[in-house]
C-alpha positions as CSV (number, residue, x, y, z in Angstrom):
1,X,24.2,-3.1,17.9
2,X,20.6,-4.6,17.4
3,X,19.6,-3.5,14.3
4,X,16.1,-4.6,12.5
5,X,15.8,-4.9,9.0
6,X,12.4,-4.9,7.3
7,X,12.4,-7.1,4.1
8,X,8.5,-6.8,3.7
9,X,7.5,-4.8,0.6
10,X,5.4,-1.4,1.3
11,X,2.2,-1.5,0.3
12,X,3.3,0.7,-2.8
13,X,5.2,-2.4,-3.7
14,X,2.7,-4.8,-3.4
15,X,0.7,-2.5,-5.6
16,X,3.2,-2.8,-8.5
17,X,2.9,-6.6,-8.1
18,X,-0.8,-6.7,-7.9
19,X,-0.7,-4.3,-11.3
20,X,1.8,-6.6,-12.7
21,X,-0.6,-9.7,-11.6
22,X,-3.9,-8.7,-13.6
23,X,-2.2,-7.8,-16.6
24,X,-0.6,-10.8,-17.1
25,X,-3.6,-12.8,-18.8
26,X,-4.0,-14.6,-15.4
27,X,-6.8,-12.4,-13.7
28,X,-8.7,-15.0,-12.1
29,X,-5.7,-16.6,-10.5
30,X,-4.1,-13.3,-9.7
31,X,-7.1,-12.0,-7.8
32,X,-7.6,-14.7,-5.8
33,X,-3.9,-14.9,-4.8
34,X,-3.9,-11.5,-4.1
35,X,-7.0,-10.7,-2.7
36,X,-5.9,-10.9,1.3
37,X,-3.7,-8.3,0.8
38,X,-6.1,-6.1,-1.2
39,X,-8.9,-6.9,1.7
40,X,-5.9,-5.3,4.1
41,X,-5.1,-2.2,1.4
42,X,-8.9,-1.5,1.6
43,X,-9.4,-2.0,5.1
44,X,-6.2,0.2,5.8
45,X,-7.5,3.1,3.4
46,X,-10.7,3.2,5.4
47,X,-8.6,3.6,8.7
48,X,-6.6,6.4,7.6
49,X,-9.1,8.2,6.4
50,X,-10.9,7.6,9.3
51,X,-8.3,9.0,11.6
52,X,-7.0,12.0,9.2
53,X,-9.3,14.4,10.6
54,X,-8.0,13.7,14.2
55,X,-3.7,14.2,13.0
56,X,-1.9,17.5,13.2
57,X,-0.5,19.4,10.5
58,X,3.0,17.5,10.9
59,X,1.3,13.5,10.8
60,X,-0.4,14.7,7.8
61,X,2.2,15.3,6.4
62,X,3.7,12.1,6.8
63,X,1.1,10.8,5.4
64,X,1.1,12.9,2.5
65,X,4.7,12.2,1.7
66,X,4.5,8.2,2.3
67,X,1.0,8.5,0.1
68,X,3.5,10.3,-2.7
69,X,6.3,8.2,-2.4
70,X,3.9,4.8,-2.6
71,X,2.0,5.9,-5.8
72,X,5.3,6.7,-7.3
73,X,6.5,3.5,-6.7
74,X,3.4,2.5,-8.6
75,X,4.4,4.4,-11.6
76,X,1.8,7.5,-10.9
């Protein structure tokens, strides 16, 4: 059995350690840390909502369930 597991957080994940990050007192230090991925985030935001117009009903609505699923990891 070849079976992969994915230890990499989702970006919904990251976005709770970002959060976490800049309201710990160290905002300078956390943005810079941080900022690759959030270059990434952006980058990837732009990309999807580049494409959405092109997806069917059914990959839009993956990507409305992974978008609900990744905010609610974020608390919202």
């Amino acid at each position: 059995m070849n079976m992969q597991v994915n230890f990499a957080p989702t970006w919904g994940e990251i976005g709770v350690i970002v959060r976490r990050l800049a309201i710990s007192g160290e905002q300078h230090a956390a943005i810079l840390k941080i900022w690759p991925e959030a270059a990434r985030a952006f980058a990837a935001a732009e990309a999807l909502h580049q494409v959405m117009p092109l997806l069917d009903n059914e990959q839009k609505g993956v990507v409305a369930k992974t978008l609900t699923q990744e905010l609610g990891k974020q608390g919202y």
